[in-house]
C-alpha positions as CSV (number, residue, x, y, z in Angstrom):
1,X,-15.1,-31.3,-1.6
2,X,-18.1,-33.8,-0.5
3,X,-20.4,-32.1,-2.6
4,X,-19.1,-33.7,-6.3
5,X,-19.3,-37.2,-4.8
6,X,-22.6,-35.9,-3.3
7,X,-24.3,-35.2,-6.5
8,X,-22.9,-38.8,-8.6
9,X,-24.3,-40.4,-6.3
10,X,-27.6,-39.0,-6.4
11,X,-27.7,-39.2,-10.2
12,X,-26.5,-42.6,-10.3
13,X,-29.7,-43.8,-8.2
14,X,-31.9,-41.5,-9.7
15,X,-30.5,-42.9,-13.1
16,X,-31.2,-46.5,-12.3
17,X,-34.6,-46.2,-11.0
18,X,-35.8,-45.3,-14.6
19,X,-34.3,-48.2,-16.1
20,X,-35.7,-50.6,-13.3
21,X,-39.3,-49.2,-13.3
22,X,-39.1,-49.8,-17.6
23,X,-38.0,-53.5,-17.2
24,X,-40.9,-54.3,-14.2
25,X,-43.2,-52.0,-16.6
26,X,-42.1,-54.4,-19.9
27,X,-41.7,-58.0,-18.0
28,X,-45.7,-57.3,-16.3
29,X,-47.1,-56.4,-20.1
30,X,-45.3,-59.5,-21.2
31,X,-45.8,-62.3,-18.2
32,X,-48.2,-60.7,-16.5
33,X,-49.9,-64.1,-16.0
34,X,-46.6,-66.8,-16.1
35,X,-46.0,-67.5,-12.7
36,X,-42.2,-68.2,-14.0
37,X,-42.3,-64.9,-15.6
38,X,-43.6,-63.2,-12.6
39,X,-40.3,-65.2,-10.8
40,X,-38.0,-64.1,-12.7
41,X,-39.2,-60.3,-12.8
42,X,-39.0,-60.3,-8.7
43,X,-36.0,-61.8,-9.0
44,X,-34.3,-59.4,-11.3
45,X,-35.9,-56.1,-9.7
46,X,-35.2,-57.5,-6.2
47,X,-31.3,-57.9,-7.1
48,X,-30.9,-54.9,-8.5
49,X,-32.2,-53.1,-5.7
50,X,-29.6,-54.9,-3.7
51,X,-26.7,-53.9,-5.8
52,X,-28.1,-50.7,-5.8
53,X,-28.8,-50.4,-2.1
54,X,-25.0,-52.4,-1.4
55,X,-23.2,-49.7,-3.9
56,X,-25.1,-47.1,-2.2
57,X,-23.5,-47.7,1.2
58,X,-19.9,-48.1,-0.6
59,X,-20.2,-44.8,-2.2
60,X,-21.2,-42.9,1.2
61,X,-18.1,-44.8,3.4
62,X,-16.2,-43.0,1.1
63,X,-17.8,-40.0,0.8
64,X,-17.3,-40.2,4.6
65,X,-13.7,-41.2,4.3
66,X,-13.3,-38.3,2.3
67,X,-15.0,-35.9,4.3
68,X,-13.0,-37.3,7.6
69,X,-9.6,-36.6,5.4
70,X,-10.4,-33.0,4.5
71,X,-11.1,-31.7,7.8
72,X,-7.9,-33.2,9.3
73,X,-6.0,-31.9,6.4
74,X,-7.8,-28.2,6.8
75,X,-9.6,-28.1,10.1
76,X,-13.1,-27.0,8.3
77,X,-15.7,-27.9,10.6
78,X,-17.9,-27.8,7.8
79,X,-16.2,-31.3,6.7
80,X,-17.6,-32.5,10.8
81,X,-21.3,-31.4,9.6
82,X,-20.8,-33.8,5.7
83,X,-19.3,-36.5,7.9
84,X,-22.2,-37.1,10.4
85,X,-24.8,-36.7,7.5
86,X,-23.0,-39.3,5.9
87,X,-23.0,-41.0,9.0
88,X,-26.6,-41.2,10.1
89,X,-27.2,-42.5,6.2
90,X,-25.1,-45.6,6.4
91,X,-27.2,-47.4,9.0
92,X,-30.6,-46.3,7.2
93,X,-28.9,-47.9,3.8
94,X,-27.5,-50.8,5.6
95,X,-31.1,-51.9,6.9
96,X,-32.8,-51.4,3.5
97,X,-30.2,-54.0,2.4
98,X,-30.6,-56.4,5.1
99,X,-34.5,-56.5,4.2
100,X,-33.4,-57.4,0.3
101,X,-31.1,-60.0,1.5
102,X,-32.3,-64.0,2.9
103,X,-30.0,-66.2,2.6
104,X,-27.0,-67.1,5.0
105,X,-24.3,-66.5,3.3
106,X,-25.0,-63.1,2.2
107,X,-26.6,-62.7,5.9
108,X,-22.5,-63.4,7.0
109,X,-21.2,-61.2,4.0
110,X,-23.7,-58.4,5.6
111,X,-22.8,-59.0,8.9
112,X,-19.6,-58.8,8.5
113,X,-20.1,-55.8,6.1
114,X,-21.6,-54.2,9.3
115,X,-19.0,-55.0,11.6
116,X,-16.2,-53.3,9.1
117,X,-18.5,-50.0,9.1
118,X,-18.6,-49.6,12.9
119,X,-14.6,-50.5,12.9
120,X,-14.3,-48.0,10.3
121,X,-16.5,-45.0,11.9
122,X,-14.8,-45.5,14.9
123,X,-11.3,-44.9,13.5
124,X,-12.3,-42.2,11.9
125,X,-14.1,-40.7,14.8
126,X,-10.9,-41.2,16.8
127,X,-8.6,-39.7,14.0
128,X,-11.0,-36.6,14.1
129,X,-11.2,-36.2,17.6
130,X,-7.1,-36.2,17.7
131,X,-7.3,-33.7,15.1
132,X,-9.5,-31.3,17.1
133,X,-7.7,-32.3,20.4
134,X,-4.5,-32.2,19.5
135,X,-3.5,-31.1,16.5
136,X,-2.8,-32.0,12.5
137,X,0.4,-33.9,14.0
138,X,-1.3,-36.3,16.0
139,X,-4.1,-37.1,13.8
140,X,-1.8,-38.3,10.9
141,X,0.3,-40.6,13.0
142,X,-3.0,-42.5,13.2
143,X,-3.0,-42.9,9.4
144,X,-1.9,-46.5,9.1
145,X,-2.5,-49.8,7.2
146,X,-5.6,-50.9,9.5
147,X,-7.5,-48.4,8.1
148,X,-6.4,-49.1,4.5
149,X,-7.5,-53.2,5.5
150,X,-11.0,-52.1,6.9
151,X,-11.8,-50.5,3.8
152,X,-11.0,-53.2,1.7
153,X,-12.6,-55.8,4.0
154,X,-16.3,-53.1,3.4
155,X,-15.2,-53.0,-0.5
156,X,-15.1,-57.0,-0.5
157,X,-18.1,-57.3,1.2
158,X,-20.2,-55.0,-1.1
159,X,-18.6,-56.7,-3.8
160,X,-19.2,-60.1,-2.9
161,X,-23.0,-58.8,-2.2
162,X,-22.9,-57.3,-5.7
163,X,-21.8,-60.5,-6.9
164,X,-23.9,-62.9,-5.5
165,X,-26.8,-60.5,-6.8
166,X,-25.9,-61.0,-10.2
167,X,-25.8,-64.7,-10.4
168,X,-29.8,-64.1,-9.5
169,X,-29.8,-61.5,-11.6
170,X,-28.2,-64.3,-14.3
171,X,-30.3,-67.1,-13.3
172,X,-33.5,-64.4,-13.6
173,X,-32.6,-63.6,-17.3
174,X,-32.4,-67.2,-18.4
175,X,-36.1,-68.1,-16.9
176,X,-36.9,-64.7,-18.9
177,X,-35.5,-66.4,-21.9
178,X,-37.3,-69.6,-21.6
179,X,-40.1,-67.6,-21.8
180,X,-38.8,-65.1,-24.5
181,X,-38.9,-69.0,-27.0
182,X,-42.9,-68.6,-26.2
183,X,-43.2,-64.6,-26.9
184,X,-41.8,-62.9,-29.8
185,X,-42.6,-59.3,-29.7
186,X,-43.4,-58.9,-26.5
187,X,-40.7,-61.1,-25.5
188,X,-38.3,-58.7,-27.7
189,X,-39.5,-56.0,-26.2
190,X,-38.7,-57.0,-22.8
191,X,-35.0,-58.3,-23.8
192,X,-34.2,-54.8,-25.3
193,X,-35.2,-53.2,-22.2
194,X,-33.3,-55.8,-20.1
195,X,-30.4,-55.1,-22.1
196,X,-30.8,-51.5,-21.6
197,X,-31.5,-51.9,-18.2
198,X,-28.2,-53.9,-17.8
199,X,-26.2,-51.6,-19.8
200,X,-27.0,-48.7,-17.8
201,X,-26.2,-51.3,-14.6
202,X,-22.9,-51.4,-15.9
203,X,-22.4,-47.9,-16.8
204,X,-23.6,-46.6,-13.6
205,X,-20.9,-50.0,-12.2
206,X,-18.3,-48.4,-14.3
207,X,-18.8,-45.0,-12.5
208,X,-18.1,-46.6,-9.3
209,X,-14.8,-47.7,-9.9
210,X,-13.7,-44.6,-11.7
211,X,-14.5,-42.9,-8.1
212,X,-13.4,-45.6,-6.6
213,X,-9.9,-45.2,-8.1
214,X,-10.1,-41.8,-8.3
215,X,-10.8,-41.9,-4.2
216,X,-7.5,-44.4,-3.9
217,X,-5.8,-41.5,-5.7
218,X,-6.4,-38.5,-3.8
219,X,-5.5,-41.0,-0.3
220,X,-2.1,-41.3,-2.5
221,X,-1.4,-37.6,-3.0
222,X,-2.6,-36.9,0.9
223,X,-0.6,-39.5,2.4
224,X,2.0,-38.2,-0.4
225,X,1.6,-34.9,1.2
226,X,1.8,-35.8,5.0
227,X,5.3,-37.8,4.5
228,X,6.3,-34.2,2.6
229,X,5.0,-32.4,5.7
230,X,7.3,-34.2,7.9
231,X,10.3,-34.3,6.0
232,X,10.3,-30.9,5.9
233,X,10.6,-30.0,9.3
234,X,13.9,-29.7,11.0
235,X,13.5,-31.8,14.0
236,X,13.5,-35.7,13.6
237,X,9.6,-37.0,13.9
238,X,8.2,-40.7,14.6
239,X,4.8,-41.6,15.8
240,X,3.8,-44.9,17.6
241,X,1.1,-47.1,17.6
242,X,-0.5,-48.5,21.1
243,X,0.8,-52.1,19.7
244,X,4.7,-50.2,19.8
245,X,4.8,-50.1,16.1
246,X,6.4,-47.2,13.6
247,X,3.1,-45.7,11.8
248,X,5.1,-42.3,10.6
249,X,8.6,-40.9,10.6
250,X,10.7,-38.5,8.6
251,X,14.2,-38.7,7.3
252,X,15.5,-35.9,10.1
253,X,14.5,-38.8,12.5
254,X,17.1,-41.4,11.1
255,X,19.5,-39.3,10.4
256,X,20.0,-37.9,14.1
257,X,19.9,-41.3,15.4
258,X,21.9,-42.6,12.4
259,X,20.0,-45.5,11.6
260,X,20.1,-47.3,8.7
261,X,17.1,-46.9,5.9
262,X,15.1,-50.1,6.9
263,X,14.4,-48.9,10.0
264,X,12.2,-46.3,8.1
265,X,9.9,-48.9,7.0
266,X,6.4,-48.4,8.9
267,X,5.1,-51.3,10.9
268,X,9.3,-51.4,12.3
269,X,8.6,-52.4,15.9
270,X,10.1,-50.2,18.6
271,X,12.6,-52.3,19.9
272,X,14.7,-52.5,16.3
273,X,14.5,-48.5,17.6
274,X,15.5,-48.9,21.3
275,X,17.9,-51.5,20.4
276,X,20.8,-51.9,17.4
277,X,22.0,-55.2,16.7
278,X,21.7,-56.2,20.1
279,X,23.0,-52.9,21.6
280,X,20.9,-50.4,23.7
281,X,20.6,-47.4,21.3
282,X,22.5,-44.2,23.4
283,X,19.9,-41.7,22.4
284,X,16.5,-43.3,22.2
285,X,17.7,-46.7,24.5
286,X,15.2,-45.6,27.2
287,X,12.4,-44.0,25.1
288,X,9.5,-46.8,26.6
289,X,10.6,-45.8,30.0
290,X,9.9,-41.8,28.7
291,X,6.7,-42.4,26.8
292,X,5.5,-44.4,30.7
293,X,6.7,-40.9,32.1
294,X,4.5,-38.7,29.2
295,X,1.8,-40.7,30.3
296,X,2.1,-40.6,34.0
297,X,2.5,-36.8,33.6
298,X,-0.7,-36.5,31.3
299,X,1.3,-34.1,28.5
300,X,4.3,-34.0,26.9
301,X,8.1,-35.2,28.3
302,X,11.4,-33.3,27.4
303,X,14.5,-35.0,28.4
304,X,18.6,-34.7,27.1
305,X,20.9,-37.3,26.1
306,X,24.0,-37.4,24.3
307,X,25.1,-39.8,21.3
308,X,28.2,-42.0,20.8
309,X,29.4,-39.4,19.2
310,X,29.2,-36.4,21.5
311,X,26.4,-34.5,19.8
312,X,23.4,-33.2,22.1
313,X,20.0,-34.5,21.4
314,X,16.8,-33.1,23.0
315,X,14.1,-35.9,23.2
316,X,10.2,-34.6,23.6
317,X,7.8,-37.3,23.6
318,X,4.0,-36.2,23.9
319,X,1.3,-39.4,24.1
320,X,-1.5,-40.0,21.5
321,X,-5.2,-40.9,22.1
322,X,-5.1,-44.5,22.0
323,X,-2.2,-45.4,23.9
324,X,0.3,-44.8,20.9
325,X,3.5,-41.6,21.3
326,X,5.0,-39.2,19.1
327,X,8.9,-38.2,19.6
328,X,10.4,-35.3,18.1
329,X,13.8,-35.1,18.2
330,X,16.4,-32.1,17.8
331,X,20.7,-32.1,17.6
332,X,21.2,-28.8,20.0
333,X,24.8,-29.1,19.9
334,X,25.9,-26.3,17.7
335,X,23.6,-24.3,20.2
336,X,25.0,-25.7,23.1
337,X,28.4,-25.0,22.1
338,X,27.9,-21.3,21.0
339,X,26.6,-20.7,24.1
340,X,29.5,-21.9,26.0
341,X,32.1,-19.8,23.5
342,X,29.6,-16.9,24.0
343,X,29.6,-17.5,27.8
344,X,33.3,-17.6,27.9
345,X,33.9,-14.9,25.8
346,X,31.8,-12.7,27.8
347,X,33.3,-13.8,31.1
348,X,36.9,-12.7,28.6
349,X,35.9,-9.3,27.6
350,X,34.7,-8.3,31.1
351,X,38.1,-9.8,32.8
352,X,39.8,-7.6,30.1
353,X,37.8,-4.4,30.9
354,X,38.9,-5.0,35.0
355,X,42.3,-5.6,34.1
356,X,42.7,-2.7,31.4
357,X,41.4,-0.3,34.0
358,X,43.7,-1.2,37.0
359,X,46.9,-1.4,34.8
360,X,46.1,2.0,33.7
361,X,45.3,3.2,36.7
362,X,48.5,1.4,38.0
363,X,50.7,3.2,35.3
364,X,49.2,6.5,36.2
365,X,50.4,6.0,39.5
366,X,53.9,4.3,38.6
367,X,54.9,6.9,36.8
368,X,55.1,9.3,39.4
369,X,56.9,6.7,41.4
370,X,59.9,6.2,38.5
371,X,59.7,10.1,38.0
372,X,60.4,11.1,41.3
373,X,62.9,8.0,41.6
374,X,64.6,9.1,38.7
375,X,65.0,12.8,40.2
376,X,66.6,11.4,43.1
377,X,68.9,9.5,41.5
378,X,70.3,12.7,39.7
379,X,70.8,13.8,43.0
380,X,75.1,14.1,43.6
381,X,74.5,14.6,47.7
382,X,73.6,10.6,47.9
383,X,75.7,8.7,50.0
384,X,76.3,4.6,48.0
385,X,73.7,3.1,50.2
386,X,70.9,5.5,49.3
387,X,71.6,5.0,45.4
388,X,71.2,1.7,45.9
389,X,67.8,2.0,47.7
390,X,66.8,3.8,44.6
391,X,68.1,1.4,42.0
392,X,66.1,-1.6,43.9
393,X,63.3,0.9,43.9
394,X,63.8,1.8,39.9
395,X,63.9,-2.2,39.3
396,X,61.2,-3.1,40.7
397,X,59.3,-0.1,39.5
398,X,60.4,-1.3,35.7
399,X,59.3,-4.9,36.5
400,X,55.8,-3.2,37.5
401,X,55.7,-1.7,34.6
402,X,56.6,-5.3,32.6
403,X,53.7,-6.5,34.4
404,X,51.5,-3.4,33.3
405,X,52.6,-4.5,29.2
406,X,51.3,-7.9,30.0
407,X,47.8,-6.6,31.7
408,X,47.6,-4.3,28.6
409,X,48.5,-7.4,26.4
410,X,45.7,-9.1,28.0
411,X,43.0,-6.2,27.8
412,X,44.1,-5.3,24.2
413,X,45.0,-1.8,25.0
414,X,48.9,-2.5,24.3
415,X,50.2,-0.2,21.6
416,X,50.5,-2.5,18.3
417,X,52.6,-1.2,14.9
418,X,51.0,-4.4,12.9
419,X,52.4,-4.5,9.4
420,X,52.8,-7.2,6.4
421,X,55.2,-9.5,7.3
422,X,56.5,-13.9,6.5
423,X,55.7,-15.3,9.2
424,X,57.9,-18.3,8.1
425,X,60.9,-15.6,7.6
426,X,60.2,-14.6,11.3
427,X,60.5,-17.7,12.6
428,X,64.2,-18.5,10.7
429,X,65.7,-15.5,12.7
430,X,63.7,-16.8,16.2
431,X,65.3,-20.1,15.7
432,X,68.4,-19.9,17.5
433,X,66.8,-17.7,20.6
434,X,63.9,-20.5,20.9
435,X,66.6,-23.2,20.5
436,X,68.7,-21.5,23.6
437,X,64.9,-20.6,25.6
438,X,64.1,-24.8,25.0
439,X,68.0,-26.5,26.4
440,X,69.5,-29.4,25.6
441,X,66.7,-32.1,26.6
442,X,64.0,-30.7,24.3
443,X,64.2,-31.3,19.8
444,X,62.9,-28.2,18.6
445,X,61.2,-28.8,14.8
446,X,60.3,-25.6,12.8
447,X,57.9,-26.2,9.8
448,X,56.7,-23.4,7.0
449,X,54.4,-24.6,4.4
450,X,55.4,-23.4,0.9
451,X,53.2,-20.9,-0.6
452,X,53.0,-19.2,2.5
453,X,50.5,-15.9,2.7
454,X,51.3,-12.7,4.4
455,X,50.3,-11.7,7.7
456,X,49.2,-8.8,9.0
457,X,50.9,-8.9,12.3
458,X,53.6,-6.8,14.8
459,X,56.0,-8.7,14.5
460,X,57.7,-8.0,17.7
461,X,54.8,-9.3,19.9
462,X,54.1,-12.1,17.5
463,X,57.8,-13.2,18.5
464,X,57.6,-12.6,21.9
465,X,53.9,-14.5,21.9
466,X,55.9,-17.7,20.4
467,X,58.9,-17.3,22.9
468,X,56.1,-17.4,26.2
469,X,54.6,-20.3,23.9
470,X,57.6,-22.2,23.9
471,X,58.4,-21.6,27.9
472,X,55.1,-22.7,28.8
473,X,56.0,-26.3,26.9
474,X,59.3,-26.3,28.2
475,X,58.0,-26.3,31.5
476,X,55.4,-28.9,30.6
477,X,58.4,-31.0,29.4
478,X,60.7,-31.5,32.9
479,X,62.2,-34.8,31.6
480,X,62.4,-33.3,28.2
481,X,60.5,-33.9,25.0
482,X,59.7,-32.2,21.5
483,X,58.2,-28.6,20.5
484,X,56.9,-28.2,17.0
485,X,56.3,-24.8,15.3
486,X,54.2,-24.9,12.5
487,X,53.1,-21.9,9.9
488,X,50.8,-22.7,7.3
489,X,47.7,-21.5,5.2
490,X,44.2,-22.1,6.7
491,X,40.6,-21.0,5.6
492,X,38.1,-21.1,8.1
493,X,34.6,-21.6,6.4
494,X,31.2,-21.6,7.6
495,X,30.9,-24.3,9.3
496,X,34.1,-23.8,11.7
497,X,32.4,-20.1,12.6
498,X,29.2,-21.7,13.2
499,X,31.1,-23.7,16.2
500,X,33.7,-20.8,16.8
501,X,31.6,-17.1,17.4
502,X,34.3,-15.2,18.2
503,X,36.2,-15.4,14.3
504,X,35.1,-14.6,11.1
505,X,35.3,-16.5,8.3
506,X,38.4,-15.8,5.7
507,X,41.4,-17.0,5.3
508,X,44.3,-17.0,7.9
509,X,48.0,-17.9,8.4
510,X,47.9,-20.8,11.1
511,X,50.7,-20.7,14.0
512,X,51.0,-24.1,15.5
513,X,52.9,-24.6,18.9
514,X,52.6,-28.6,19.9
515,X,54.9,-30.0,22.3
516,X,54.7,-33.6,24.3
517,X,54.3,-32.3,27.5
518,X,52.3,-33.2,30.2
519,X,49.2,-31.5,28.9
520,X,46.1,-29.7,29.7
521,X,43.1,-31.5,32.4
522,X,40.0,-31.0,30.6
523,X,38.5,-29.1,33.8
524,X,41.1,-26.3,33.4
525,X,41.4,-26.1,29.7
526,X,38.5,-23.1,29.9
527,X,41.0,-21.0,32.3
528,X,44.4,-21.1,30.9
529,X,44.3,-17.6,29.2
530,X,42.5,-16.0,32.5
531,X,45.2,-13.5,33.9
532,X,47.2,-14.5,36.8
533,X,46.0,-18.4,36.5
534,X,48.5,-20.8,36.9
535,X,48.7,-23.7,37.7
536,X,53.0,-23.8,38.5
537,X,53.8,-23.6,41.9
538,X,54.3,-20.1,43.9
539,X,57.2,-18.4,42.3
540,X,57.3,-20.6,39.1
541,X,55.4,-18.3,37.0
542,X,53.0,-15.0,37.1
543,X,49.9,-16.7,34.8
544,X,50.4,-13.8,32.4
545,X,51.9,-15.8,29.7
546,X,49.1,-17.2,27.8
547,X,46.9,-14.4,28.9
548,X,49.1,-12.0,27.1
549,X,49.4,-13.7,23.7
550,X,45.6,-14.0,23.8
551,X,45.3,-10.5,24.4
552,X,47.6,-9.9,21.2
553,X,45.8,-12.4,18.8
554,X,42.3,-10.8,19.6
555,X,43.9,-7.2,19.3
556,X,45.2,-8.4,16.1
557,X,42.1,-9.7,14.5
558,X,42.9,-13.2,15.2
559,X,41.4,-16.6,17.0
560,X,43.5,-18.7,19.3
561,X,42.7,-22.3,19.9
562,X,44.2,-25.0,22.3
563,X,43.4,-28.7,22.3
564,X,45.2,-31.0,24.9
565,X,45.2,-34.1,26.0
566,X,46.3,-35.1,29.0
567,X,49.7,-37.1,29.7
568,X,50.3,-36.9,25.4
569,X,51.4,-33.0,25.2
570,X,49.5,-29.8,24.1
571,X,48.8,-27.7,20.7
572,X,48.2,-23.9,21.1
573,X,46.7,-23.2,17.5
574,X,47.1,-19.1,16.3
575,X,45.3,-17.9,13.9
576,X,46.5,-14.8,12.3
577,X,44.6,-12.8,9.5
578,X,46.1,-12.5,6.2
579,X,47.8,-9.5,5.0
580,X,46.2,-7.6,1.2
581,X,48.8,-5.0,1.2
582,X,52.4,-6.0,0.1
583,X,55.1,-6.6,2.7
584,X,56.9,-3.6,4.0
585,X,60.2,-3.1,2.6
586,X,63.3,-3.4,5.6
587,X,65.1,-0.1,5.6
């Protein structure tokens, strides 16, 4: 990429040095002996020189600028070996100027000129080194407006050298034409060639700011394509200075800590980051304290913390050369949450296996025990106390094999006849029992939504799931209260699946069960549908209840959801899959 600048450079000079050598050639044949023509000629090839010398050093800080740009943007090392040519040249270039140049206040222009280039080298030595040290990331968070202002304070300089040069030059032409008023011929001969000489001056001046502007240009389109770099990543970025001031971020960065667009602006100091309106931000409150910790450690920090509004954000901040930071920033709550559903449904399906295997084990076994209970009770030789042995026997055996329906519930393994039925139809002929299950102290509401899909559902365990439903709030509800059934159409998109692993995406008919009981502690919520967990008293209840109607929804292709908040009552949320085939017609 070096190599275009390279070569106009080189023909520039090696353009102007014909044009110079005609005018010293045309200004000796024609004042060869006027000491104020031999003035003015010094004067005029001595100030060219310097503008050519003071352009000279321009074009090869950006040549270097360049070169510094394309290996952080590539990697090349072939960009290292143009850079360090470049370089070694400036010094060599400065000093031929500083022996063209007397007079004090081009000496300060000069020395201030030099004092820019060293600034300037060392920036870009440091942004280099980042980029070999640490990567493309690091290196452009030390792109910033500094660098920008030390380039302009070298392009003022050279200008203001260039400038001063031509009010010689100027000054120069008019002793020249003093002397022209004594000398025609030769005196036009040595005008045309000034004029050509200062034509080509301007051409080869006119060259330089094309490059120039086309050099402003390609900074654009690569600053242009850093920003694009890090908007495109997914996790939020923002990079430091060592003063505490924004030199880089993306738009992932404000969004995650929803922060409004001015805080974007570069040059944002970081305490409008660490601190909104005069309140400690949650997530990035205590970043100094992380980046101190980065430090300390020598390499990169990774810590957690949660926002206002429950979502989990992981925090890495990794220190810069300099004493500046980057932070990168990633939302990991969808993740974190999948991981729990996929933990808990694990910890379901292997609870289900256990218990599907004892209860039919158990079965096995029972049914010897009412088969040979039975036989005896055929028996006509019994005596009345022996029969009723056998019928205590026989009941409990039946309540055993109650319990074993419920384990099978649980495990899925309970014979289901599903078929296309309204759910809303179902719950009209339920209404009475649930109203006699519920007593006098607790308003039972029913609800069905108009429009109401079919379900795909047996539905004598989807009545019997509502009936445990509505026991478990009527306990809930001692001093009485209200229980809500609810049917109604639901889709579950994308977005709920992405949160929910365990249900695919369609739509449902939604079974709500809310009543204003006593509700669900948070710690326990994860357990309710466990087998045998209860939390009633011993004797109150078997903890079967729940577990059995989750057993059904899963069996049936469904998703069951409770939310509950303690002291303000409980909503167990079924989701039942909708029926494509027609409803059955009753016999």
């Amino acid at each position: 990429m070096s190599r275009v600048p390279l070569l106009t450079r080189s023909a520039l000079v090696i353009g102007l040095v014909p044009c110079v050598f005609l005018l010293g050639l045309a200004i000796y044949l024609v004042y060869g002996e006027d000491p104020i023509l031999q003035h003015g000629q010094a004067l005029v090839t001595g100030d060219y020189e310097t503008v050519t010398a003071a352009r000279a050093v321009l074009a090869t800080m950006q040549d270097a600028e360049a070169d510094q740009r394309g290996f952080v943007i590539t990697g090349d090392t072939r960009y290292l070996n143009q850079f360090s040519a470049a370089e070694k040249q400036v010094p060599e270039q400065l000093a031929r100027l500083r022996q063209r140049i007397s007079l004090p206040k081009e000496r300060a222009a000069l020395d201030d000129l030099d004092q820019a280039l060293r600034t300037e080298f060392d920036q870009m030595r440091l942004i280099m080194d980042s980029r070999r040290t640490s990567g493309f990331a690091a290196a452009a968070a030390l792109f910033d407006h500094p660098g920008e202002t030390v380039m302009a304070r070298i392009q003022a300089s050279t200008g203001q050298l260039v400038a001063k040069a031509g009010e010689r030059v100027k000054a120069g032409l008019g002793a020249l034409a003093a002397a022209e008023r004594r000398a025609r011929i030769p005196t036009l001969l040595g005008s045309v060639l000034s004029i050509v000489a200062i034509a080509t001056a301007a051409l080869l001046t006119m060259f330089a700011i094309r490059r120039s502007e086309r050099a402003e240009a390609s900074r654009a389109r690569q600053a242009a394509l850093l920003q694009a770099t890090l908007d495109s990543v997914r996790e939020g970025v923002g990079a430091f200075d060592a003063s505490g001031e924004l030199v880089a971020v993306n738009q992932r960065f404000l969004t995650i800590g929803s922060f409004p667009e001015a805080i974007g602006t570069l040059k944002t100091p970081l305490a409008s980051i660490t601190t909104v309106e005069g309140t400690p931000h949650a997530v990035f409150a205590d970043l100094p304290a992380i980046e101190a910790d980065s430090r300390r450690a020598g390499g990169p920090v990774l810590v957690e913390r949660r926002s206002t509004d429950g979502r989990i954000i992981e925090i890495y901040v990794n220190p810069t050369p300099g004493g500046g930071f980057v932070t990168t920033s990633i939302d990991v709550s969808q993740q974190r949450q999948a991981e729990t559903i996929a933990r808990q449904s694990a910890k379901m399906d292997t609870l289900g296996q256990l218990t599907g295997g004892i209860a039919h084990d158990f079965n096995n076994l029972l049914t010897v025990v009412m088969g040979n209970l039975s036989m005896l009770e055929s028996r006509s030789d019994l005596d009345a106390a022996a029969r009723a042995r056998i019928a205590a026997a026989l009941a409990g055996a039946e309540r055993g094999a109650k319990l074993i329906s419920q384990l099978l519930a649980f495990a899925r393994r309970q014979p289901l006849e599903p078929r296309s039925i309204d759910l809303g139809e179902l719950l009209t002929e339920i209404d009475e029992i649930l109203g006699r299950t519920l007593g006098g102290t607790i308003e039972l509401k029913t609800i069905r939504a108009d429009g109401l899909w079919q379900t795909l559902v047996d539905p004598n365990q989807i009545a019997n799931a509502i009936l445990n439903m509505a026991l478990n709030a009527r306990d809930a509800m001692p001093d009485g209260g209200k229980l809500t059934v609810d049917v109604s159409n639901a889709t579950l998109d994308d977005a709920y699946v992405e949160r929910n692993a365990d249900v695919k995406a369609g739509p449902y008919v939604l079974l709500t069960v809310t009543d204003t009981g006593t509700g669900i502690p948070a710690d326990i919520l994860d357990h309710v549908f466990e087998p045998f967990f209860t939390t009633k008293r011993d004797g109150e209840g078997s903890g079967l209840g729940l577990s059995q109607v989750f057993g059904f929804v899963k069996q049936s292709n469904g998703h069951i959801k409770i939310v509950s908040t303690p002291g303000h009552g409980t909503a167990v949320k079924l989701y039942l899959p909708r029926a494509e085939i027609p409803p059955a017609q009753p016999a």
